[in-house]
PyMOL CGO cylinders between C-alpha atoms (Angstrom):
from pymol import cmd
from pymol.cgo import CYLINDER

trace = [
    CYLINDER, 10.88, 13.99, -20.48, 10.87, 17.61, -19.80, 0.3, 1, 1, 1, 1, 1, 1,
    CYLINDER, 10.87, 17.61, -19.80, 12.94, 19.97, -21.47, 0.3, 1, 1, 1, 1, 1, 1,
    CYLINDER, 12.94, 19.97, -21.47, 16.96, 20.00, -19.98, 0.3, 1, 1, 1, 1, 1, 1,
    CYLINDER, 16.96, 20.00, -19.98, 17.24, 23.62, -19.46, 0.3, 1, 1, 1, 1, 1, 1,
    CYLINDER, 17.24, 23.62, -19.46, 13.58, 23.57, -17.41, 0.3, 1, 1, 1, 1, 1, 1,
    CYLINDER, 13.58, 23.57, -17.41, 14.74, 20.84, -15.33, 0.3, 1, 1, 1, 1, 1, 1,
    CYLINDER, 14.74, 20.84, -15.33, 17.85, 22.40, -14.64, 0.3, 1, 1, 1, 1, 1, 1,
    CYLINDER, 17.85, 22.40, -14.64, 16.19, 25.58, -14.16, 0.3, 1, 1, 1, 1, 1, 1,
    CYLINDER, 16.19, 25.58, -14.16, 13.60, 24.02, -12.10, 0.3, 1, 1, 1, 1, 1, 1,
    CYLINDER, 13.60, 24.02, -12.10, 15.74, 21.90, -9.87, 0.3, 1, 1, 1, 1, 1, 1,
    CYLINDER, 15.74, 21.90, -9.87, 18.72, 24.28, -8.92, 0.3, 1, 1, 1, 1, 1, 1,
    CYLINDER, 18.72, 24.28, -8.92, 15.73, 26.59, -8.04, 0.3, 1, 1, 1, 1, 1, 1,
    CYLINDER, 15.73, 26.59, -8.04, 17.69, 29.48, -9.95, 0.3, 1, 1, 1, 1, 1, 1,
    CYLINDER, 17.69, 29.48, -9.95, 15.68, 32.48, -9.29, 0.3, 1, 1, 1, 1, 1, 1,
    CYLINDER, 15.68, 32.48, -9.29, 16.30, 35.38, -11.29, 0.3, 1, 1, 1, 1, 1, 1,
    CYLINDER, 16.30, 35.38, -11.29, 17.43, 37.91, -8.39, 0.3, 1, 1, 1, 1, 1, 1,
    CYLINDER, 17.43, 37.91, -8.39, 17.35, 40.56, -11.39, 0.3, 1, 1, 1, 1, 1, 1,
    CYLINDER, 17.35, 40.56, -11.39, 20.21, 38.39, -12.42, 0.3, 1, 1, 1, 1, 1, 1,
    CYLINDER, 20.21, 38.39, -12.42, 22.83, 38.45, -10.38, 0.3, 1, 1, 1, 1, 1, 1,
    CYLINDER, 22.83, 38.45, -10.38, 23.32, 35.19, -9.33, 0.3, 1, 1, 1, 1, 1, 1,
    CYLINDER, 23.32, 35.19, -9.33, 26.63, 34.58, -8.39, 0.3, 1, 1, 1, 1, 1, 1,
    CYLINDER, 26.63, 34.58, -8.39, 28.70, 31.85, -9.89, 0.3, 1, 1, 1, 1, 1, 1,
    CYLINDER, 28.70, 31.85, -9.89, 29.17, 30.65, -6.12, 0.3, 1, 1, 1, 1, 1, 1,
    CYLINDER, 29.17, 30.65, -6.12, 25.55, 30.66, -5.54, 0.3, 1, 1, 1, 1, 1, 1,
    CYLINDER, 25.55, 30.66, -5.54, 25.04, 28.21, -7.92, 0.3, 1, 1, 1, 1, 1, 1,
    CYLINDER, 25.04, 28.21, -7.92, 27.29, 25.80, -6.93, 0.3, 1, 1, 1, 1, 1, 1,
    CYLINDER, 27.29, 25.80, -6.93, 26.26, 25.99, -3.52, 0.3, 1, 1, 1, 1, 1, 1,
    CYLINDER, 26.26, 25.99, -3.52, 22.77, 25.02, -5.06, 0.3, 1, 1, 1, 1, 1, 1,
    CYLINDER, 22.77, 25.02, -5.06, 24.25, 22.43, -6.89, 0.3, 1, 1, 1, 1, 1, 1,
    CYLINDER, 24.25, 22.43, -6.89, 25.70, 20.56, -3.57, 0.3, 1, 1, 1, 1, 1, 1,
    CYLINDER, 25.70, 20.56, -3.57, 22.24, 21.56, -1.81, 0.3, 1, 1, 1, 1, 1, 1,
    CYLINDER, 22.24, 21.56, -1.81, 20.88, 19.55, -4.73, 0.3, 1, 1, 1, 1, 1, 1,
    CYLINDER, 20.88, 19.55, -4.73, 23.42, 16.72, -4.07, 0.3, 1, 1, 1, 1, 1, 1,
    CYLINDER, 23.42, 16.72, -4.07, 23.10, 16.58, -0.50, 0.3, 1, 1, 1, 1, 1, 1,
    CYLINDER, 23.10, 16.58, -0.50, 19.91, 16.38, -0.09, 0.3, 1, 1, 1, 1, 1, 1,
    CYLINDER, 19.91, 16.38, -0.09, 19.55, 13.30, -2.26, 0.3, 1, 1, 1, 1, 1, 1,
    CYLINDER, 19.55, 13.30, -2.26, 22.38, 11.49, -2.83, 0.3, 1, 1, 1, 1, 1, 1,
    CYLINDER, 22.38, 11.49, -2.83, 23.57, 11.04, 1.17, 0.3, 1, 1, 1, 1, 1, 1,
    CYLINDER, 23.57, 11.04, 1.17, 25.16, 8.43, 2.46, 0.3, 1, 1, 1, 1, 1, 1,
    CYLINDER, 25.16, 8.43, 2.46, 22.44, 6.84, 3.48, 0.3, 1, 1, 1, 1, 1, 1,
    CYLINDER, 22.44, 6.84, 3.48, 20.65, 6.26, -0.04, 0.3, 1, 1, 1, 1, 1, 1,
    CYLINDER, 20.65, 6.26, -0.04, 18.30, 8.45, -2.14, 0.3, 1, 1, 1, 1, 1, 1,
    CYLINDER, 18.30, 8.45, -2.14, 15.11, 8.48, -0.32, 0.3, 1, 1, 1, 1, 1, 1,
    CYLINDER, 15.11, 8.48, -0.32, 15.45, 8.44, 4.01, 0.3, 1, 1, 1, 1, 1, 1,
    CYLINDER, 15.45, 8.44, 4.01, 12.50, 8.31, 6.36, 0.3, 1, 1, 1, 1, 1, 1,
    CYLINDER, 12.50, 8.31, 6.36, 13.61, 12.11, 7.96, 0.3, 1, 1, 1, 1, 1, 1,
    CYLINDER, 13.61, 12.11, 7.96, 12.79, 14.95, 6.66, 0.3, 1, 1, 1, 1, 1, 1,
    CYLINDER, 12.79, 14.95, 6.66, 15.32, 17.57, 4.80, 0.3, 1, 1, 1, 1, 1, 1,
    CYLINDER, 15.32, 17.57, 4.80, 14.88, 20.00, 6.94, 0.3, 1, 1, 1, 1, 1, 1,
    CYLINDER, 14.88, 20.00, 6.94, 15.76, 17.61, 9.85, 0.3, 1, 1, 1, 1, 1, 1,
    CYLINDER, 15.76, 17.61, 9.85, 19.50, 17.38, 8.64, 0.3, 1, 1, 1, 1, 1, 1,
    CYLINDER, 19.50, 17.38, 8.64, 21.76, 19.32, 10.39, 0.3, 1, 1, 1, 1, 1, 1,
    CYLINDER, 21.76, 19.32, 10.39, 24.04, 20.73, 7.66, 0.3, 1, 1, 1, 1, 1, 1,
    CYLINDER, 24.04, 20.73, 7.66, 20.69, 21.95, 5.51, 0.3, 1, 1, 1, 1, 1, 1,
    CYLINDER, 20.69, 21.95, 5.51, 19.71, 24.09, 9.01, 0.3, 1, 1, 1, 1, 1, 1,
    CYLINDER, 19.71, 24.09, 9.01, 21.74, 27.76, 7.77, 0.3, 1, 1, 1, 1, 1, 1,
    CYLINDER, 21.74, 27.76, 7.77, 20.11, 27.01, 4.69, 0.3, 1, 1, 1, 1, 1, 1,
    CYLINDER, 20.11, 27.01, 4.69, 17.16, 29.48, 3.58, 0.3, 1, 1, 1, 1, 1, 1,
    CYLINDER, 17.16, 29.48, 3.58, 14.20, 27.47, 4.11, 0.3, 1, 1, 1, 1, 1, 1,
    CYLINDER, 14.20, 27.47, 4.11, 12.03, 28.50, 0.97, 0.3, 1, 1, 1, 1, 1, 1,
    CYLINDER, 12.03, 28.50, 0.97, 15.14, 28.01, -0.82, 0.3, 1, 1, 1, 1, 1, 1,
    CYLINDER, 15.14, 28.01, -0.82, 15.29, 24.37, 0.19, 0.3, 1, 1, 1, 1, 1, 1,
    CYLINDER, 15.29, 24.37, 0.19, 11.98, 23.90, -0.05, 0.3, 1, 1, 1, 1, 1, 1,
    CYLINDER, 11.98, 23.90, -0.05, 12.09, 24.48, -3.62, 0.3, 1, 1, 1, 1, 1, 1,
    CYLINDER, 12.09, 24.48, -3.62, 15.38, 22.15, -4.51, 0.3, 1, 1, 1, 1, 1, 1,
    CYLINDER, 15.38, 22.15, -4.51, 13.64, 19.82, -2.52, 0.3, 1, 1, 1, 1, 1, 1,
    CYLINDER, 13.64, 19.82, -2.52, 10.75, 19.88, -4.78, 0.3, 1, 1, 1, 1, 1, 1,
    CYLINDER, 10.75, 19.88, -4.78, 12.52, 20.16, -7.75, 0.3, 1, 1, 1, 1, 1, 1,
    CYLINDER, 12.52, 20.16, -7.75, 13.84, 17.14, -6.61, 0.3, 1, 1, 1, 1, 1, 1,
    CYLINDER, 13.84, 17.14, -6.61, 11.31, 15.52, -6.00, 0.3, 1, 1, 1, 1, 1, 1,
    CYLINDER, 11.31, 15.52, -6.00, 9.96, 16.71, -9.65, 0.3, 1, 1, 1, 1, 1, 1,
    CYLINDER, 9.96, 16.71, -9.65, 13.20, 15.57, -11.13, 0.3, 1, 1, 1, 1, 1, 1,
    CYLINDER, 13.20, 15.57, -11.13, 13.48, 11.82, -9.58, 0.3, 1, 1, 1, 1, 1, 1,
    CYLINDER, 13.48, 11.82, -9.58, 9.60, 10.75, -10.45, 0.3, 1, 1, 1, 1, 1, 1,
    CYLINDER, 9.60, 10.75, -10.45, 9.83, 12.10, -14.16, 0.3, 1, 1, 1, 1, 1, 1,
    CYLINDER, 9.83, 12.10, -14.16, 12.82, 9.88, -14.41, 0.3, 1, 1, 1, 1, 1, 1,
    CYLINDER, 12.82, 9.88, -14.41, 11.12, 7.17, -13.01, 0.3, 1, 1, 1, 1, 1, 1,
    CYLINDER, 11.12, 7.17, -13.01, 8.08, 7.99, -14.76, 0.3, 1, 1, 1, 1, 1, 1,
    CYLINDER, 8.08, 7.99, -14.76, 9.63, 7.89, -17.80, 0.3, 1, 1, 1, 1, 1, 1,
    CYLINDER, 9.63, 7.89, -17.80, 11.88, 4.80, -16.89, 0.3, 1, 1, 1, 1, 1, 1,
    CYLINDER, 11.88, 4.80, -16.89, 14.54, 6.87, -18.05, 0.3, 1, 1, 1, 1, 1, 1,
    CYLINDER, 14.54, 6.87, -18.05, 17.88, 5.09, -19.16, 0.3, 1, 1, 1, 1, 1, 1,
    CYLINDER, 17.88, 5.09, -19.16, 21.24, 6.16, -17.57, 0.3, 1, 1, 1, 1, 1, 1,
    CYLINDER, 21.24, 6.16, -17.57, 23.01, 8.22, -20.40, 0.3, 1, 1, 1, 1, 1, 1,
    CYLINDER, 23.01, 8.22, -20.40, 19.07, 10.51, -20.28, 0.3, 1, 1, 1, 1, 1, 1,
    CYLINDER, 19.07, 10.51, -20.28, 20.08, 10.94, -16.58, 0.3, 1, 1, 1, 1, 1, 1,
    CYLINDER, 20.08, 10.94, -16.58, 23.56, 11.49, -16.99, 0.3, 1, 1, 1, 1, 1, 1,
    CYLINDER, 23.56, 11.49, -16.99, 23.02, 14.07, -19.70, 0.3, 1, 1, 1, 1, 1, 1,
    CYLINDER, 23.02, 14.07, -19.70, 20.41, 16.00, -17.07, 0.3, 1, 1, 1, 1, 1, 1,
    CYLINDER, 20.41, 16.00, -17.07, 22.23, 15.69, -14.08, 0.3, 1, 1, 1, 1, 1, 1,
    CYLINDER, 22.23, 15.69, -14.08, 25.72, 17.11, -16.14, 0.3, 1, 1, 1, 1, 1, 1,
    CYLINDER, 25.72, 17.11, -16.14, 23.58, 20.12, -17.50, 0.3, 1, 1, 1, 1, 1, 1,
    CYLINDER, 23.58, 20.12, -17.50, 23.39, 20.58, -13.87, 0.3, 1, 1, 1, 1, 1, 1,
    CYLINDER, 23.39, 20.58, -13.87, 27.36, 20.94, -12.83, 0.3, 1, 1, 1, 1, 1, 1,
    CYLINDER, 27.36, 20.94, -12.83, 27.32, 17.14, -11.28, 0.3, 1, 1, 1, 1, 1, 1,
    CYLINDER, 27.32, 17.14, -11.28, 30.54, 15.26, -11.29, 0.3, 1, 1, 1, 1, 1, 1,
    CYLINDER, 30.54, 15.26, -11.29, 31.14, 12.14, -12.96, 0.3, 1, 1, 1, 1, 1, 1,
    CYLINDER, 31.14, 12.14, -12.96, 30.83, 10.87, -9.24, 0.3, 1, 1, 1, 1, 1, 1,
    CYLINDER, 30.83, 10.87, -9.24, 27.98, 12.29, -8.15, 0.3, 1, 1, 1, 1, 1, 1,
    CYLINDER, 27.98, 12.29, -8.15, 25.90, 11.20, -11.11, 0.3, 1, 1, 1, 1, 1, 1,
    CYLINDER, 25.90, 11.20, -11.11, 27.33, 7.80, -10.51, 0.3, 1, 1, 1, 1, 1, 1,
    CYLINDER, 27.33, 7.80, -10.51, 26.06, 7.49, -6.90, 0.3, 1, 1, 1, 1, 1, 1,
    CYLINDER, 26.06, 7.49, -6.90, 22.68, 9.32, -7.80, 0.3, 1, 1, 1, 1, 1, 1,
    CYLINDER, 22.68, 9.32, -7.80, 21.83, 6.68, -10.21, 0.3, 1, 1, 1, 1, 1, 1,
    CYLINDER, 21.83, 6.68, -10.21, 23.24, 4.06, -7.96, 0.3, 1, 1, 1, 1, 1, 1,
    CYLINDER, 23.24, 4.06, -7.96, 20.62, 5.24, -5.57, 0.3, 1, 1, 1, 1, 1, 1,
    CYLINDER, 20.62, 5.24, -5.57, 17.86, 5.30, -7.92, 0.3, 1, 1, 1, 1, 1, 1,
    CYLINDER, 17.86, 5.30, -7.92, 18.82, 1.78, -9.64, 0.3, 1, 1, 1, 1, 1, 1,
    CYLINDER, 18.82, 1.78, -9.64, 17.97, 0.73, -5.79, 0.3, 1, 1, 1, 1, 1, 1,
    CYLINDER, 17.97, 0.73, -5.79, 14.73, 2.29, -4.73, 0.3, 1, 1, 1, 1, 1, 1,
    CYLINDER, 14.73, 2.29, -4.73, 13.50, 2.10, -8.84, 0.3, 1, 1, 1, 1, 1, 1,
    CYLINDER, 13.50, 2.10, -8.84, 10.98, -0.63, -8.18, 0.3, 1, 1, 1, 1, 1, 1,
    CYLINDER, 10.98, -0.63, -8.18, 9.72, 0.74, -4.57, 0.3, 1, 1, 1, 1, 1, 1,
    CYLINDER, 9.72, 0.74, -4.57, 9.28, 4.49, -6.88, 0.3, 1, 1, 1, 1, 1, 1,
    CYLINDER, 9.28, 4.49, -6.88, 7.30, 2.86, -9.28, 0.3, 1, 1, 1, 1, 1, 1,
    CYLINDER, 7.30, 2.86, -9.28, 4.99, 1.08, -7.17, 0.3, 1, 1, 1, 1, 1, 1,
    CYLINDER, 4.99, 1.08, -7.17, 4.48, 4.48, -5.74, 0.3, 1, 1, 1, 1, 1, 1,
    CYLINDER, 4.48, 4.48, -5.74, 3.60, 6.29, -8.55, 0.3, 1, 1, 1, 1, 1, 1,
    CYLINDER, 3.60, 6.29, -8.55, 1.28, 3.25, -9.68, 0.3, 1, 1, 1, 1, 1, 1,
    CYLINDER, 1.28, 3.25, -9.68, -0.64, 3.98, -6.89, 0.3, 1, 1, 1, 1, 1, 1,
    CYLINDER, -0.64, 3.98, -6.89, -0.91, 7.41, -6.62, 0.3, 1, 1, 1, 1, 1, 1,
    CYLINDER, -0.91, 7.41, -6.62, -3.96, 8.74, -8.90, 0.3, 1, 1, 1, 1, 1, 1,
    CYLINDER, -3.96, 8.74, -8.90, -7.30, 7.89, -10.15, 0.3, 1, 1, 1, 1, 1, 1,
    CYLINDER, -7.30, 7.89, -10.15, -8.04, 4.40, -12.10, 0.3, 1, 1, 1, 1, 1, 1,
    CYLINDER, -8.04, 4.40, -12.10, -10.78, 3.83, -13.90, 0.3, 1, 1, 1, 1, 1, 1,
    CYLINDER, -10.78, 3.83, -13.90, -12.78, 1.02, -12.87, 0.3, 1, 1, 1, 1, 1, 1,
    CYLINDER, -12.78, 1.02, -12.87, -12.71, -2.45, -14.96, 0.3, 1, 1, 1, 1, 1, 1,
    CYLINDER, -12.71, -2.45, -14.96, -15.39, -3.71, -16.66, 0.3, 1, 1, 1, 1, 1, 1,
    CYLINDER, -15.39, -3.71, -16.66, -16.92, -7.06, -15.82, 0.3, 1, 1, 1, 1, 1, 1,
    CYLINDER, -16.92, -7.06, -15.82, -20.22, -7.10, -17.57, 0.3, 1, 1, 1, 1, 1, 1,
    CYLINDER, -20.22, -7.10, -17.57, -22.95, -4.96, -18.92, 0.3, 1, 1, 1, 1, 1, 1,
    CYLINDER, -22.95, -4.96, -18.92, -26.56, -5.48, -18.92, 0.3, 1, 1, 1, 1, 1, 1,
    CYLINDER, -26.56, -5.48, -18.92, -28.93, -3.49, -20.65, 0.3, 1, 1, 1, 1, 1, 1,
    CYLINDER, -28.93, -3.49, -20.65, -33.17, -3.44, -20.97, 0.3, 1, 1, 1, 1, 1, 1,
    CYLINDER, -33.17, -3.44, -20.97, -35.44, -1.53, -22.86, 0.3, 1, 1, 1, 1, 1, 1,
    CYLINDER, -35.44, -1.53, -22.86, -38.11, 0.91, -21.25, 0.3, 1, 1, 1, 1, 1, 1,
    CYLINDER, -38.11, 0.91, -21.25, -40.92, 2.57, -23.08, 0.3, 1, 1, 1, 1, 1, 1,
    CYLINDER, -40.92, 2.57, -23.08, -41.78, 6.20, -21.27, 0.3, 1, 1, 1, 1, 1, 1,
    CYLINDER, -41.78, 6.20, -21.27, -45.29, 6.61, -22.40, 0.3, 1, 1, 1, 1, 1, 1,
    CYLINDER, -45.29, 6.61, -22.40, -45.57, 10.32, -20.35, 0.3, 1, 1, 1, 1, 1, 1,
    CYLINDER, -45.57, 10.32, -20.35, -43.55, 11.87, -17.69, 0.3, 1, 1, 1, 1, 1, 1,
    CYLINDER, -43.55, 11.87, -17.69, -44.81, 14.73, -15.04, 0.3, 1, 1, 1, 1, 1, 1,
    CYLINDER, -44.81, 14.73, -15.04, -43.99, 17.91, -17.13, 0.3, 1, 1, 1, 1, 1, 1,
    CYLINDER, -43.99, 17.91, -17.13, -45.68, 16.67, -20.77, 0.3, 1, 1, 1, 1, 1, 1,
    CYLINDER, -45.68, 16.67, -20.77, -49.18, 14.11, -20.96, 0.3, 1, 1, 1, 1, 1, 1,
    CYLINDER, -49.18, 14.11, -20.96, -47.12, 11.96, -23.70, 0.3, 1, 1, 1, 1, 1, 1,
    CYLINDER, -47.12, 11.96, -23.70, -43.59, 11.33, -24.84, 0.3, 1, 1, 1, 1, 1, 1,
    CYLINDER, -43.59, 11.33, -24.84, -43.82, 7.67, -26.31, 0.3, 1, 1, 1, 1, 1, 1,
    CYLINDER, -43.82, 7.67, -26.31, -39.94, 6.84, -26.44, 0.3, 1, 1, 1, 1, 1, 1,
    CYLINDER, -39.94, 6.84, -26.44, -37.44, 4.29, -26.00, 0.3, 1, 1, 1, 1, 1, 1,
    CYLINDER, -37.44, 4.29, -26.00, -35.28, 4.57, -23.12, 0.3, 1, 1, 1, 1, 1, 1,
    CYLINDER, -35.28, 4.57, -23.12, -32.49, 2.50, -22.30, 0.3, 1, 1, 1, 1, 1, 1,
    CYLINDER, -32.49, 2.50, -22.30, -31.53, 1.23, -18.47, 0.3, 1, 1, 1, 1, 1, 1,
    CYLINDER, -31.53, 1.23, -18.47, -27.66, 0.52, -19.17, 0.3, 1, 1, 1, 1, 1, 1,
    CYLINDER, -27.66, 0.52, -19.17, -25.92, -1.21, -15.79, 0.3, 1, 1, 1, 1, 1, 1,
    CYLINDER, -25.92, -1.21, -15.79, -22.39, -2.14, -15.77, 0.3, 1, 1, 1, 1, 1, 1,
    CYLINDER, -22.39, -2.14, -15.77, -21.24, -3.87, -13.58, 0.3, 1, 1, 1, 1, 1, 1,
    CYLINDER, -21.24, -3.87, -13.58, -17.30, -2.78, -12.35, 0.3, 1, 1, 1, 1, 1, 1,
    CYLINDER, -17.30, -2.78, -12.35, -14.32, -3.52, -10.13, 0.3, 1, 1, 1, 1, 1, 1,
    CYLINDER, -14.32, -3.52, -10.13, -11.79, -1.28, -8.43, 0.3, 1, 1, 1, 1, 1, 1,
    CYLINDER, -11.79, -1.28, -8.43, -9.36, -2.90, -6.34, 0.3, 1, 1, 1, 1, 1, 1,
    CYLINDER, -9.36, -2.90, -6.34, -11.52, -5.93, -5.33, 0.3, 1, 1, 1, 1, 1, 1,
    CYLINDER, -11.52, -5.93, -5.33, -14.68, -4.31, -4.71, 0.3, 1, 1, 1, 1, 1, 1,
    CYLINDER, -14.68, -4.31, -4.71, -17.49, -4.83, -7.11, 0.3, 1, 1, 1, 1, 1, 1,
    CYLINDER, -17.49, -4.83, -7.11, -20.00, -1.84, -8.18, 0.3, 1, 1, 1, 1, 1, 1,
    CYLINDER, -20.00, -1.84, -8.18, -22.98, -1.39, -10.17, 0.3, 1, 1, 1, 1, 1, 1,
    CYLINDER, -22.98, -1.39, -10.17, -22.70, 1.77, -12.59, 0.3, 1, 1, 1, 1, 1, 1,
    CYLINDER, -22.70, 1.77, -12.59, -26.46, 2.18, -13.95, 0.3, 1, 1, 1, 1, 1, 1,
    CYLINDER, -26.46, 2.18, -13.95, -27.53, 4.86, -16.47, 0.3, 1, 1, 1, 1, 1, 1,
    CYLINDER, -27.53, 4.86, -16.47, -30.33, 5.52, -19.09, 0.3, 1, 1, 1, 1, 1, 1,
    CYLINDER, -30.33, 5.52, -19.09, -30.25, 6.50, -22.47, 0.3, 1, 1, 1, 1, 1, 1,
    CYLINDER, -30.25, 6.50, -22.47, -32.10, 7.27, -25.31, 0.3, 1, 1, 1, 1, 1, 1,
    CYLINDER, -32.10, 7.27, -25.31, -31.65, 5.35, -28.93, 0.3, 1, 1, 1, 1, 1, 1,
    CYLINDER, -31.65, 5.35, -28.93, -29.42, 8.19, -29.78, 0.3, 1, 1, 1, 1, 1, 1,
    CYLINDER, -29.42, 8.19, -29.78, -27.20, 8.57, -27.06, 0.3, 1, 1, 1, 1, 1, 1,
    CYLINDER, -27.20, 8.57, -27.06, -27.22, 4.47, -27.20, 0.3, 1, 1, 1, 1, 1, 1,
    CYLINDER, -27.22, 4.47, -27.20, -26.10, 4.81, -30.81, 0.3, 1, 1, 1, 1, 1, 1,
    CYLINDER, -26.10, 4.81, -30.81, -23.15, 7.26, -29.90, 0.3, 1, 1, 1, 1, 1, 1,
    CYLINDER, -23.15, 7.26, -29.90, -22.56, 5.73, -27.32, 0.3, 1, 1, 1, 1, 1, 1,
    CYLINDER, -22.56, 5.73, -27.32, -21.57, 2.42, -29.38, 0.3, 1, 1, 1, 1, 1, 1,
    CYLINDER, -21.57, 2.42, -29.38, -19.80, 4.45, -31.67, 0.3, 1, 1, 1, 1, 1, 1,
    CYLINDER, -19.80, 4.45, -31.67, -17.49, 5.45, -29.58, 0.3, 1, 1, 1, 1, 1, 1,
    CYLINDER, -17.49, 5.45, -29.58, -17.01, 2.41, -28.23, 0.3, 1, 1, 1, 1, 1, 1,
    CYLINDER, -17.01, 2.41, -28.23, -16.27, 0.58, -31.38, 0.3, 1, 1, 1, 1, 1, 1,
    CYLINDER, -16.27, 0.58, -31.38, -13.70, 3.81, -31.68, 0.3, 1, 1, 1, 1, 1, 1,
    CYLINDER, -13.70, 3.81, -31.68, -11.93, 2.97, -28.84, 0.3, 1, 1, 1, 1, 1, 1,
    CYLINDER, -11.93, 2.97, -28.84, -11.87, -0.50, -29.68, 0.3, 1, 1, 1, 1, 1, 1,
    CYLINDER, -11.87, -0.50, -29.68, -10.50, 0.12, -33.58, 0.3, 1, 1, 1, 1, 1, 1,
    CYLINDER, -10.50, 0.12, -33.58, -8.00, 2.45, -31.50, 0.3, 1, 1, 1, 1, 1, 1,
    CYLINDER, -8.00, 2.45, -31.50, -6.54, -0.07, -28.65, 0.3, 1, 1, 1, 1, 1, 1,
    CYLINDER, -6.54, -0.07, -28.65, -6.31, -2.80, -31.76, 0.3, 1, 1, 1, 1, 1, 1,
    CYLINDER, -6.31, -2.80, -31.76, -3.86, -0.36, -33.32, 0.3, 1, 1, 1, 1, 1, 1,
    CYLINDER, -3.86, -0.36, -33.32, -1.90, 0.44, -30.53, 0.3, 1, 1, 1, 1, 1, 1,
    CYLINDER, -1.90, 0.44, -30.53, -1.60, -3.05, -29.79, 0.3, 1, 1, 1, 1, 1, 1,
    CYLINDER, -1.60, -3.05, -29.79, -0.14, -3.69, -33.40, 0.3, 1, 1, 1, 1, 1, 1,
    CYLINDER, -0.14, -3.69, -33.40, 2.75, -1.03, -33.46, 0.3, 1, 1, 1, 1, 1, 1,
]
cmd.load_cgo(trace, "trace")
């Protein structure tokens, strides 16, 4: 996880103000941080922050960025399926009270399973693998020289994302084929050795 004093710098949204943040501010800050996710009504609700009415005298940029932080905070936790003394230790860098802490992780004990779902399904995955196939051409001359006489390799695999099924096709020559097994048999050496720790 991130360093403490970023994450409390980041989510309290402490700007610098040529430092002269008052003691005062930063509670204030502190229960804006609160507020905004620990309600009554659970962690995560279907309005948005700006729609509550006690966050409306707030300055908007300024909520904006708690929000974010926020945001930030609760998916590196779940990210890092962070235990509750890690959270505790975060959330007391950040002036929260014994209780607060208690019904912040309550919250995020609930909606843990929905989060990661989530953040399963947010990014890119590489496709999976089904099966290769592979045949050998023999370029005897191409357009821009009379005669090359060299192997070239057709390479398909054949892949699935989500259900769907796609070829992948490329050629190569014996070199590039030769790396490119290398690197497999890299990978390979380097998953079997992961998988034994």
């Amino acid at each position: 996880m991130c360093n403490r004093e970023d994450i409390a710098r980041q989510t309290l949204g402490v700007r610098e103000r040529e430092g002269r943040q008052t003691e005062r501010e930063r509670e204030r800050e502190t229960d804006l941080f609160h507020n905004s996710t620990c309600s009554r009504n659970g962690l995560w609700t279907k309005r948005s922050v700006r729609d509550l009415p006690e966050l409306k005298q707030v300055d908007q940029i300024l909520l904006k960025q708690i929000h974010t932080a926020t945001t930030t905070f609760i998916l590196e936790v779940v990210k890092h399926n962070s235990d509750k003394s890690t959270i505790s230790s975060c959330l007391e860098d950040l002036s929260f009270s014994t209780d607060r802490i208690e019904i912040f992780y309550t919250a995020y004990q609930t909606h843990k399973k929905e989060l990661s779902r989530l953040l399963a399904s947010i990014g890119r995955q590489a496709p999976h693998i089904n099966d290769v196939s592979w045949r050998l051409e023999y370029h005897m001359k191409n357009a821009h020289v009379n005669k090359v006489n060299e192997p070239c390799y057709l390479i398909s695999l054949n892949t699935e994302k989500e259900g769907s099924s796609e070829d992948v096709s490329f050629t190569c020559t014996v070199e590039q084929l030769q790396d490119l097994v290398g690197k497999l048999k890299d990978a390979a050496k380097s998953v079997e050795r992961a998988g034994q720790i």
